[in-house]
N, C-alpha and C positions, 0 to 999 in steps of 0.2 A: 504494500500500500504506500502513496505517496504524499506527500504534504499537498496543500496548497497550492506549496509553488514547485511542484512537481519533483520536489527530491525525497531519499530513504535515504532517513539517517539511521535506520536499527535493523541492517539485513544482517549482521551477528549478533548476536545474545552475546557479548563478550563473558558477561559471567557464567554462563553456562558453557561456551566454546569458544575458548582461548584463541584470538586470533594469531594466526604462528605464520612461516613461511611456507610458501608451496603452490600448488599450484587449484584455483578456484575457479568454480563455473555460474555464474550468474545465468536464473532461466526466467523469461520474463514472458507470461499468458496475454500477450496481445491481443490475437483472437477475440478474448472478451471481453476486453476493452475495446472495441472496436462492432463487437455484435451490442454492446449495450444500447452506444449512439448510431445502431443501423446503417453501420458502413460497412461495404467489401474492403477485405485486406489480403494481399496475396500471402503473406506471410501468419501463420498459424500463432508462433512463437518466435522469440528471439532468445540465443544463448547467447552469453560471451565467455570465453574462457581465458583466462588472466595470468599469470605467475607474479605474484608477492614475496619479494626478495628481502625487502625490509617493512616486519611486518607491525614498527614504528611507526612509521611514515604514515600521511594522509591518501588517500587512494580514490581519488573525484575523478569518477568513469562517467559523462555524460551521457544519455541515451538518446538522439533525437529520432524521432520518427512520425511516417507518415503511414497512409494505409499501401504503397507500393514499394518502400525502402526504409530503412534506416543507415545511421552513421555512429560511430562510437569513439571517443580517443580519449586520451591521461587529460583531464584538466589541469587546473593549476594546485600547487601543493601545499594549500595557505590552511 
């Protein structure tokens, strides 16, 4: 789920699941986001799968999307 203004800030339970290094996969159900406001979308779902080398660091993965594509990259590390 996402705020507002369209971020997730709580996809780890850190207290429950230690965020460590390695390698993660983000799966995001667009599909139904998409069937809610009665639009086609050619894409089902989006994955993205990541490698976290320092798992210190801030990790701002934008998602933009439309119902025919998306685009994903490292934001800034503020």
């Amino acid at each position: 789920t996402t705020s507002s203004a369209g971020r997730c800030t709580d996809l780890i339970n850190t207290s429950k699941f230690p965020f460590t290094a390695g390698r993660y996969k983000m799966h995001f159900d667009v599909d139904k986001y998409f069937t809610v406001r009665k639009v086609e979308t050619l894409y089902p779902f989006i994955e993205i799968v990541l490698d976290v080398k320092n798992p210190s660091g801030n990790y701002h993965i934008p998602v933009l999307l439309s119902p025919y594509g998306y685009t994903t990259y490292r934001g800034s590390d503020r």
